[in-house]
TORKOL-4160 file (C-alpha; in steps of 0.2 Angstrom, whole numbers, padded with zeros to 4 digits, m for minus):
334
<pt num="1" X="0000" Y="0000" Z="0000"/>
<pt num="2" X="0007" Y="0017" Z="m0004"/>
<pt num="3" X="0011" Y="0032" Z="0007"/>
<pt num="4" X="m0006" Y="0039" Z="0016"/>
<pt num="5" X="m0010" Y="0056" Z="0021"/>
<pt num="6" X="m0010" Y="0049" Z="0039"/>
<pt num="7" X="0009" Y="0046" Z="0035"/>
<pt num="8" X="0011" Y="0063" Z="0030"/>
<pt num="9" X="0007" Y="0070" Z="0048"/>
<pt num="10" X="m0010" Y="0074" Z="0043"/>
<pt num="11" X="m0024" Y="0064" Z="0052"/>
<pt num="12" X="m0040" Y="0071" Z="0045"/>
<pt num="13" X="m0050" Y="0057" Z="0056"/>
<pt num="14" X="m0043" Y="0065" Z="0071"/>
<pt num="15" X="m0047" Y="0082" Z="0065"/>
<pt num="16" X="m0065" Y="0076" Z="0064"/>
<pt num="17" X="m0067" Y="0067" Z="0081"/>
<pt num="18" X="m0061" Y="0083" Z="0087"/>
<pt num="19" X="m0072" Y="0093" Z="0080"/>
<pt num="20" X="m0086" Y="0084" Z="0083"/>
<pt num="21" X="m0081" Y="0083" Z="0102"/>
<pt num="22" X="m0083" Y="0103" Z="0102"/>
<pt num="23" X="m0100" Y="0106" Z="0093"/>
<pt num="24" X="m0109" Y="0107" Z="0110"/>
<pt num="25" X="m0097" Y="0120" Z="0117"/>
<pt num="26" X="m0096" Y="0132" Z="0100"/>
<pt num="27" X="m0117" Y="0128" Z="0099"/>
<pt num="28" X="m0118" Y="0137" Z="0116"/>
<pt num="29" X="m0114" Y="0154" Z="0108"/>
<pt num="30" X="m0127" Y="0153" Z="0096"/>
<pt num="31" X="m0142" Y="0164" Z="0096"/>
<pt num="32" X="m0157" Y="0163" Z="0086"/>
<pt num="33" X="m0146" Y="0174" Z="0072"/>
<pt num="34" X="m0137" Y="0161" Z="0067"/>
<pt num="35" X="m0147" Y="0151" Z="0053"/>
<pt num="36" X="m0135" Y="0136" Z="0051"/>
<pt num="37" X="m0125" Y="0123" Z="0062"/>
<pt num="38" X="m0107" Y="0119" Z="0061"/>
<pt num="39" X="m0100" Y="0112" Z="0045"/>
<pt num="40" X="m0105" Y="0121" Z="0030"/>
<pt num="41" X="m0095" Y="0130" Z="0019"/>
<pt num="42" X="m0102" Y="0145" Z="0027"/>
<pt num="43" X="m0108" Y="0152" Z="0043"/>
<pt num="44" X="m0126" Y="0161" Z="0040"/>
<pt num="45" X="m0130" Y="0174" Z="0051"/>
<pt num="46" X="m0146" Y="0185" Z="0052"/>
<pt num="47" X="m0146" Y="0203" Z="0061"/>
<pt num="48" X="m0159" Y="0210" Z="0067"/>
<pt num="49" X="m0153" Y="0228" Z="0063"/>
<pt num="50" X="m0172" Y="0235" Z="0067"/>
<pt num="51" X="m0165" Y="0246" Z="0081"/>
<pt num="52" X="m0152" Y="0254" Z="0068"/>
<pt num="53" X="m0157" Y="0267" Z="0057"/>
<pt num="54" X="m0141" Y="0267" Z="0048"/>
<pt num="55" X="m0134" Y="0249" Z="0052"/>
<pt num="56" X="m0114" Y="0250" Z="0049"/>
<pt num="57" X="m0105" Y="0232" Z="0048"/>
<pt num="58" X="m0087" Y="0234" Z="0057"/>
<pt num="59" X="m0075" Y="0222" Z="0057"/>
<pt num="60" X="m0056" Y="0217" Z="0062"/>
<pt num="61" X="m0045" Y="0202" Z="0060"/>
<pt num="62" X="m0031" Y="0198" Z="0072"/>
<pt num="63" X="m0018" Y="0185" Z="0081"/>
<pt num="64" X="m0011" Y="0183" Z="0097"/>
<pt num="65" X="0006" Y="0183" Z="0094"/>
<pt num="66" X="0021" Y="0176" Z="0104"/>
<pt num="67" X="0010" Y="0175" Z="0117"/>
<pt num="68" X="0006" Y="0156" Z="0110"/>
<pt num="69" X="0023" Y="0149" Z="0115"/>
<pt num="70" X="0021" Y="0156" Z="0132"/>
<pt num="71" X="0006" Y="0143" Z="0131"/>
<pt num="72" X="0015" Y="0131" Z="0125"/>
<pt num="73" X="0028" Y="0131" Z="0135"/>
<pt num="74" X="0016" Y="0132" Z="0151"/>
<pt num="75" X="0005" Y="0118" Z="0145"/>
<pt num="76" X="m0008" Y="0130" Z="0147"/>
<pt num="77" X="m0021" Y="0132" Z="0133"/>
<pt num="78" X="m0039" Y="0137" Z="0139"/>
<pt num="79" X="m0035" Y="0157" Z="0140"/>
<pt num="80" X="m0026" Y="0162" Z="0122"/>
<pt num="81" X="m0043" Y="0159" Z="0114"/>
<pt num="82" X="m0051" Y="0173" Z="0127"/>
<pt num="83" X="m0037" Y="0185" Z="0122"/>
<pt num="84" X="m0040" Y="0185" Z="0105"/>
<pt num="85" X="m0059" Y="0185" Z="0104"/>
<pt num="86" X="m0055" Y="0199" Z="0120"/>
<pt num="87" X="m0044" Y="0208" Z="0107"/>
<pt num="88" X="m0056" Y="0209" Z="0092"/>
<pt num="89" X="m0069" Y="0214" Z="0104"/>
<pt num="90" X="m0062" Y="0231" Z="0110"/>
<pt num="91" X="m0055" Y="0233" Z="0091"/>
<pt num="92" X="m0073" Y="0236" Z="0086"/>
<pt num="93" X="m0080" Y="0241" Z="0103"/>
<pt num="94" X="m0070" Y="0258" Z="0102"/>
<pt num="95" X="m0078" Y="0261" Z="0086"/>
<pt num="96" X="m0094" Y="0261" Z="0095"/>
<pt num="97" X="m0097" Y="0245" Z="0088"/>
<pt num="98" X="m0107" Y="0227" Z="0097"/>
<pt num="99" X="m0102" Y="0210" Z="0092"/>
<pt num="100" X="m0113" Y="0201" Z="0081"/>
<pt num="101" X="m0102" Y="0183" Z="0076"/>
<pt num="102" X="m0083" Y="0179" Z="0078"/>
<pt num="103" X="m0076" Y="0166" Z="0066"/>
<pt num="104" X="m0059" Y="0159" Z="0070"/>
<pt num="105" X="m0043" Y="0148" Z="0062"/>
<pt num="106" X="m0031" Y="0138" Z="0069"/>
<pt num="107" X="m0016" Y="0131" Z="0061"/>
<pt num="108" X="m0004" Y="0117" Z="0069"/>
<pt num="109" X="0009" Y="0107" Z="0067"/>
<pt num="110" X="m0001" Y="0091" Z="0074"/>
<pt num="111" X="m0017" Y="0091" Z="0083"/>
<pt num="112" X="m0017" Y="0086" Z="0098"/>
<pt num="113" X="m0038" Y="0084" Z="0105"/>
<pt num="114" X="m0033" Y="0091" Z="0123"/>
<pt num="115" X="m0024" Y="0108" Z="0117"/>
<pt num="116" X="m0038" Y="0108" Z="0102"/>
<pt num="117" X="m0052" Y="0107" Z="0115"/>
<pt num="118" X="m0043" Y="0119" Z="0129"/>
<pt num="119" X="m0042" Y="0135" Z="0114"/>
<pt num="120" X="m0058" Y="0131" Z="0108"/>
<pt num="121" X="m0066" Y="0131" Z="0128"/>
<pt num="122" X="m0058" Y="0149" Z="0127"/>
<pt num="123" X="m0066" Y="0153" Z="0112"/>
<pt num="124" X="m0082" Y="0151" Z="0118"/>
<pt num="125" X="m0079" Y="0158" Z="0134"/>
<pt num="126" X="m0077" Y="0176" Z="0129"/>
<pt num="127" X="m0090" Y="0173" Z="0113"/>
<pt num="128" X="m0103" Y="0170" Z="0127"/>
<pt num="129" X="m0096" Y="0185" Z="0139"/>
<pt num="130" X="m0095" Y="0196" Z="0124"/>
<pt num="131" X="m0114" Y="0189" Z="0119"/>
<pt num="132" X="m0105" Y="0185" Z="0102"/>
<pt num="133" X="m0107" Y="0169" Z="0092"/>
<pt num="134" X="m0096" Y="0159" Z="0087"/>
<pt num="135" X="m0102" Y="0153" Z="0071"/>
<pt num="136" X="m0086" Y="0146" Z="0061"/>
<pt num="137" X="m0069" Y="0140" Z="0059"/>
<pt num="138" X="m0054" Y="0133" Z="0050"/>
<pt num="139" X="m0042" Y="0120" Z="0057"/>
<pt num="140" X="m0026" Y="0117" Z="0050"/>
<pt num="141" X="m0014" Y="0101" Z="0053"/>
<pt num="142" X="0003" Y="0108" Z="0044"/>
<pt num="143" X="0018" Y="0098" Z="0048"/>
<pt num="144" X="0033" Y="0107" Z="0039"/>
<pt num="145" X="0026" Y="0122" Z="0042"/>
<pt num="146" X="0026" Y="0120" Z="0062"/>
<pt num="147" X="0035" Y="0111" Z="0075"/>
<pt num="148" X="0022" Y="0096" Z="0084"/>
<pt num="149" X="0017" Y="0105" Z="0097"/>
<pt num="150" X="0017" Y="0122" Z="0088"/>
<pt num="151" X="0001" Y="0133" Z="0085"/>
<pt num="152" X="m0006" Y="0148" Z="0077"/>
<pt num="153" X="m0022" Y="0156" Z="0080"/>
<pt num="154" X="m0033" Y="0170" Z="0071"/>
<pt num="155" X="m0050" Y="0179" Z="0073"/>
<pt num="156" X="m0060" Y="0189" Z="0062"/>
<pt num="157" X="m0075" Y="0197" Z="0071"/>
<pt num="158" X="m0089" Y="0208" Z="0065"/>
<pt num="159" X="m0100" Y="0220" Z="0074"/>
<pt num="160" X="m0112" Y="0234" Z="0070"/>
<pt num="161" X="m0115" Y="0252" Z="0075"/>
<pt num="162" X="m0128" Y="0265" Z="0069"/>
<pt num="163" X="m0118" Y="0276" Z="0055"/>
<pt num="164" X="m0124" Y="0291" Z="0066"/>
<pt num="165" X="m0116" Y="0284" Z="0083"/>
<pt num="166" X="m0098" Y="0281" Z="0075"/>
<pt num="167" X="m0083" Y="0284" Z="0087"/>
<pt num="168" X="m0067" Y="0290" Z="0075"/>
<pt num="169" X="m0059" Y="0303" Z="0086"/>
<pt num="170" X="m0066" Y="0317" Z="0071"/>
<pt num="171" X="m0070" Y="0328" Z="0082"/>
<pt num="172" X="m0057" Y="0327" Z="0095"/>
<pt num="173" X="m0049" Y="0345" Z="0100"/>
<pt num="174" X="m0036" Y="0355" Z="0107"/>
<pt num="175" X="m0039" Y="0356" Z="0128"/>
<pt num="176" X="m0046" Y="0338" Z="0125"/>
<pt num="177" X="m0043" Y="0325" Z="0143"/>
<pt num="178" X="m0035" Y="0309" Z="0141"/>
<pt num="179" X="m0042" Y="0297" Z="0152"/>
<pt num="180" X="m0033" Y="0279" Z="0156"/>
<pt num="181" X="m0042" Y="0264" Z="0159"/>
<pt num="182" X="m0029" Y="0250" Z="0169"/>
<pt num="183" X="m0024" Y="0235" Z="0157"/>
<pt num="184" X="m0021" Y="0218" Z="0170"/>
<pt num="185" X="m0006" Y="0215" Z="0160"/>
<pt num="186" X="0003" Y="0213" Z="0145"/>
<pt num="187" X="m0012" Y="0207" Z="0137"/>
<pt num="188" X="m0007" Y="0201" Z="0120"/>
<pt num="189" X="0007" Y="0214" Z="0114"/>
<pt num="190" X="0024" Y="0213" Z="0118"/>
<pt num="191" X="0029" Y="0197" Z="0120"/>
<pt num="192" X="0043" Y="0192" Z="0110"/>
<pt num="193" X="0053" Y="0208" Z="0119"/>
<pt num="194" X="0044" Y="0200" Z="0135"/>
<pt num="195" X="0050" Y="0182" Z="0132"/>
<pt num="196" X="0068" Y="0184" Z="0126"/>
<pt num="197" X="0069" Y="0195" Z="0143"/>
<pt num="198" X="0061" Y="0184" Z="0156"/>
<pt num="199" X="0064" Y="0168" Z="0151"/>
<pt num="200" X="0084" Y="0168" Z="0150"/>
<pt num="201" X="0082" Y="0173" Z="0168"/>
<pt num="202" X="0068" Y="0164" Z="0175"/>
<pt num="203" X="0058" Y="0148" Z="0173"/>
<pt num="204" X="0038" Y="0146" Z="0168"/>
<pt num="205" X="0032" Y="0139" Z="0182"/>
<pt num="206" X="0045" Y="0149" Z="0195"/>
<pt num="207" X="0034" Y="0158" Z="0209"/>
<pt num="208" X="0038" Y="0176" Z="0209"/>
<pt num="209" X="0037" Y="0186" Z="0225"/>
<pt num="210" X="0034" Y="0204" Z="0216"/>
<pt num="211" X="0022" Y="0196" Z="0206"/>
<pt num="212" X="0011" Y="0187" Z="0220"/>
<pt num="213" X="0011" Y="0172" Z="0206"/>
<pt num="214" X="0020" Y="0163" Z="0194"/>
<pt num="215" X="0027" Y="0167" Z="0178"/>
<pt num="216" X="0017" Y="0159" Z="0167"/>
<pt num="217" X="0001" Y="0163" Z="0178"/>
<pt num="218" X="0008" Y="0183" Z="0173"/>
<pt num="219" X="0010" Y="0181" Z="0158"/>
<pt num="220" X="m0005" Y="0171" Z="0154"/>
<pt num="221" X="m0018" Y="0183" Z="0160"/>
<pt num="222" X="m0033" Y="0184" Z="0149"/>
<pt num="223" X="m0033" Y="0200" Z="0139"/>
<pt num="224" X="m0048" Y="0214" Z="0147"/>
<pt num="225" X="m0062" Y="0213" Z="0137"/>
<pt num="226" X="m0069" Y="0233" Z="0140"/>
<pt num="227" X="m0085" Y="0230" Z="0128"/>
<pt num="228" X="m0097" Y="0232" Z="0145"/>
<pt num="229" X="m0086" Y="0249" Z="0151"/>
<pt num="230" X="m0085" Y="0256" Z="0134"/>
<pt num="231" X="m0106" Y="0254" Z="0131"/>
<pt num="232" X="m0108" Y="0262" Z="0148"/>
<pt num="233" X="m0097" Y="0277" Z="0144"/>
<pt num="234" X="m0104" Y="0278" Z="0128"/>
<pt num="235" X="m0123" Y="0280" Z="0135"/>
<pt num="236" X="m0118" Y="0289" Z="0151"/>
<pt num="237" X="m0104" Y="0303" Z="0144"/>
<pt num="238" X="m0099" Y="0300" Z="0126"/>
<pt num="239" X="m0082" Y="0302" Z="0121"/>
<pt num="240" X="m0072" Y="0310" Z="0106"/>
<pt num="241" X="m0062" Y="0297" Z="0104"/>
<pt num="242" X="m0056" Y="0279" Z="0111"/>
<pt num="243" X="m0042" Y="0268" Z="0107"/>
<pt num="244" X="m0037" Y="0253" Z="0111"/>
<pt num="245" X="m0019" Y="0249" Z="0117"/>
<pt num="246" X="m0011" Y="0237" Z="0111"/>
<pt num="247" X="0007" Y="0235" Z="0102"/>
<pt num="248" X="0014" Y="0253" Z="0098"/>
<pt num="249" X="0010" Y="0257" Z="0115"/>
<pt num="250" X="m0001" Y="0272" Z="0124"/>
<pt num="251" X="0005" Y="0286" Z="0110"/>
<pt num="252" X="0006" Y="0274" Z="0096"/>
<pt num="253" X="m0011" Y="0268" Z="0096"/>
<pt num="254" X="m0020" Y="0284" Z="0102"/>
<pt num="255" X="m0013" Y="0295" Z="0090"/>
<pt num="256" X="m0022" Y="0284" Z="0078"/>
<pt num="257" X="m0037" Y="0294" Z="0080"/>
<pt num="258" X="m0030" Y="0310" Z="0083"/>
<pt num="259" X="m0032" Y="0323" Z="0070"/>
<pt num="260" X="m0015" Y="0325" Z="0060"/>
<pt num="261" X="m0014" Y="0343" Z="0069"/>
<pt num="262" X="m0014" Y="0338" Z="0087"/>
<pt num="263" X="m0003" Y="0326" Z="0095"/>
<pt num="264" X="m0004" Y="0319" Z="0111"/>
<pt num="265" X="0003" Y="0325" Z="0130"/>
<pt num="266" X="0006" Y="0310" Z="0143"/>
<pt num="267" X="0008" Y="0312" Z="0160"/>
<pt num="268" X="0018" Y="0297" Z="0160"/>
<pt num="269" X="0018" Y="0299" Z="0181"/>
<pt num="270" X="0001" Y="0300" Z="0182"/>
<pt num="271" X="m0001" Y="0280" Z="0186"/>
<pt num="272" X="0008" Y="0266" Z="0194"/>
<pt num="273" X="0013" Y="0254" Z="0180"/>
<pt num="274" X="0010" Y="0234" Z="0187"/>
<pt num="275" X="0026" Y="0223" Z="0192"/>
<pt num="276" X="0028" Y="0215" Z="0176"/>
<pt num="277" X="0032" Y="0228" Z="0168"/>
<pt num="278" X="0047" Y="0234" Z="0180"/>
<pt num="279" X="0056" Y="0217" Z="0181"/>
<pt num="280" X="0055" Y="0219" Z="0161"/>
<pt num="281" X="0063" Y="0233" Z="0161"/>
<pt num="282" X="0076" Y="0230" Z="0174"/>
<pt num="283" X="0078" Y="0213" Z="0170"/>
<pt num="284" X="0083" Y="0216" Z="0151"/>
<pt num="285" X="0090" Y="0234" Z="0154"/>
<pt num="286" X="0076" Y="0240" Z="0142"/>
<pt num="287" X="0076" Y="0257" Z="0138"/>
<pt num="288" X="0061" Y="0271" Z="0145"/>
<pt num="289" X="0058" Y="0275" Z="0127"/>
<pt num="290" X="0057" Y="0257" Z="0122"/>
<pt num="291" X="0044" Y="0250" Z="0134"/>
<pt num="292" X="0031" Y="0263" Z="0131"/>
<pt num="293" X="0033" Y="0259" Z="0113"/>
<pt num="294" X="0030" Y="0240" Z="0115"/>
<pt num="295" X="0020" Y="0240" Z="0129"/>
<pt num="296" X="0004" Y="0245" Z="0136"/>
<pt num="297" X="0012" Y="0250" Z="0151"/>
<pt num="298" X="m0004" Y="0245" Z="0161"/>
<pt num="299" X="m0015" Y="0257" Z="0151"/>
<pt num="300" X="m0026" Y="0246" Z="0141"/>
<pt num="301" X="m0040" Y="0258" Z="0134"/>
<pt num="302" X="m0039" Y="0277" Z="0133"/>
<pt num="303" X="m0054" Y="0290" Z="0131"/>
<pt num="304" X="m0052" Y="0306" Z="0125"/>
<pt num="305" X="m0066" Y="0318" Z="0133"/>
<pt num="306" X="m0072" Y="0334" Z="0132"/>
<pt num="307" X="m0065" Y="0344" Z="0152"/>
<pt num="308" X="m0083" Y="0349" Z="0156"/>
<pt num="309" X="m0086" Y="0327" Z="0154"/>
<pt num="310" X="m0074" Y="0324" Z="0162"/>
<pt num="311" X="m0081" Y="0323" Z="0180"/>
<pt num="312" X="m0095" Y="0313" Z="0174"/>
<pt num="313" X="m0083" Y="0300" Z="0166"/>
<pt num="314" X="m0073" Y="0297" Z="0179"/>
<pt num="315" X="m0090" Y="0293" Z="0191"/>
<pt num="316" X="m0096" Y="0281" Z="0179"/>
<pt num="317" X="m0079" Y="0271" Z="0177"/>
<pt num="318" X="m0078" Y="0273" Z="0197"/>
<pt num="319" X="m0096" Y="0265" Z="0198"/>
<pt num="320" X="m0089" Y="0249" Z="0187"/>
<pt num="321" X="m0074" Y="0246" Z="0196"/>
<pt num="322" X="m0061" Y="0252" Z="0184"/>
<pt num="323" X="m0045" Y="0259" Z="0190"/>
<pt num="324" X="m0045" Y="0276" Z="0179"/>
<pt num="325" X="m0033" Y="0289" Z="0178"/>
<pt num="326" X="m0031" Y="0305" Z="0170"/>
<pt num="327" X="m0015" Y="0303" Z="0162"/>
<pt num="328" X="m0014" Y="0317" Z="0149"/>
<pt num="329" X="m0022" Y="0329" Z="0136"/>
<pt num="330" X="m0023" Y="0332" Z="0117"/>
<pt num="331" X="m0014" Y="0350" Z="0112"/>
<pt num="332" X="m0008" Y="0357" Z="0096"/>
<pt num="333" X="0005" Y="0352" Z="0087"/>
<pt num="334" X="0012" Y="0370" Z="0085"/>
């Protein structure tokens, strides 16, 4: 009998037993939108836009990064797939944008049911916190392309906001307050600065007194969702702009909605930045400059208000637990 594609490294019975062993958890997401069950080519999904007078469909794709091997090496699997449907989430969310469906991929270099069934669990945690469904996916068995025990993950998400409620940071001044909401973390940016630094000096699983846990537990804190927050603030006090942080740091990613005549004043002593992000720095000898360009510096969502809302803001945040800070403002750039 000739070569098989089992003796490739590609066992598409697995892939289907797996699957098949996941169809309860993913069906758990779905709402009475969704028009079809999993395995067609295509993932119907039917909005109910009556509330919208100018429905807008928003959507953004991403990865978590580096993150993974930290998962890998950890043995830890169930949280990567809350950070990237977490990280899609806010992408849209700052728009002014709700979730309607996530669809996600996952290419590896063999499947292995436990790790499969651990992302997917993740997956479906956030969907179902986020009141998203997860109506679709694409699994991968590449050997060649991946070591055995390697993955890569991807979502695309896709949301709606009323055309006349859009958030894009148009009308953002001179005089305008930047407000910071705390991050719990690295999140899901930084990690390959993060990993070549920590990991030559300590181990995964070492217990780190500054830290209050392990490594791995630090570093495999789920990304915040802020979906909840930003809805809140967008009813109660609504914004000029929001930005999600993520890699390029606090300036970086707020500047994106900055008008090209503005830029962007931080008060960089204006908040504590958490433990992980001092032992990176001294650990690695990273410079200032450096880490508030990777990282989020425990800053994960920033609001640009209006000073006479600025009051009112910070009363909501305070009333949904947020640690917020008012850690600069938007001035000329002349």
């Amino acid at each position: 009998m000739g070569k098989s594609y089992k003796d490739s490294g590609v066992d598409i019975e697995a892939a289907e037993a797996s699957v098949e062993n996941v169809k309860s958890l993913i069906r758990s997401t779905f709402s009475p939108n969704v028009l079809t069950d999993i395995g067609l080519f295509g993932g119907f999904f039917q909005p109910d836009f009556s509330q919208y007078k100018e429905p807008v469909l928003v959507s953004s794709v991403d990865g978590v990064g580096t993150k993974l091997h930290v998962a890998v090496l950890a043995g830890k699997h169930d949280t990567v797939g809350c950070d990237l449907v977490n990280h899609c989430v806010n992408d849209i969310a700052v728009s002014g944008a709700v979730p309607l469906f996530f669809m996600d991929y996952l290419a590896t270099g063999k499947l292995e049911p436990r790790v499969f069934q651990e992302i997917i669990r993740g997956f479906v945690t956030a969907c179902k916190e986020n009141n998203c469904a997860l109506i679709g996916g694409e699994t991968a068995e590449m050997p060649g392309m991946y070591k055995e025990k390697d993955y890569d993950i991807a979502g695309m998400i896709v949301g709606v906001v009323d055309k006349t409620e859009i958030i894009n940071g148009t009308g953002i001044k001179h005089g305008d307050v930047v407000i910071g909401l705390s991050s719990n973390g690295l999140h899901t940016n930084g990690y390959s600065l993060a990993r070549s630094v920590l990991l030559d000096t300590f181990k995964i699983d070492e217990y780190i007194e500054e830290l209050g846990c392990t490594l791995g537990e630090e570093l495999l804190r789920v990304h915040r969702s802020y979906l909840q927050t930003i809805r809140k603030i967008i009813r109660g006090s609504r914004p000029e702009g929001i930005a999600h942080i993520t890699g390029g740091g606090i300036i970086g990613n707020t500047m994106r909605i900055i008008p090209d005549v503005l830029k962007l004043q931080v008060d960089w002593e204006a908040w504590e930045a958490p433990a992980i992000f001092r032992i990176i720095q001294s650990t690695g000898g990273v410079d200032e400059n450096e880490m508030r360009r990777v990282f989020n510096m425990g800053i994960g969502l920033t609001i640009i208000s209006r000073k006479e809302k600025v009051d009112n803001t910070l009363e909501i945040l305070r009333t949904l637990g947020e640690s917020a800070h008012i850690i600069g403002e938007v001035v000329k750039t002349k």
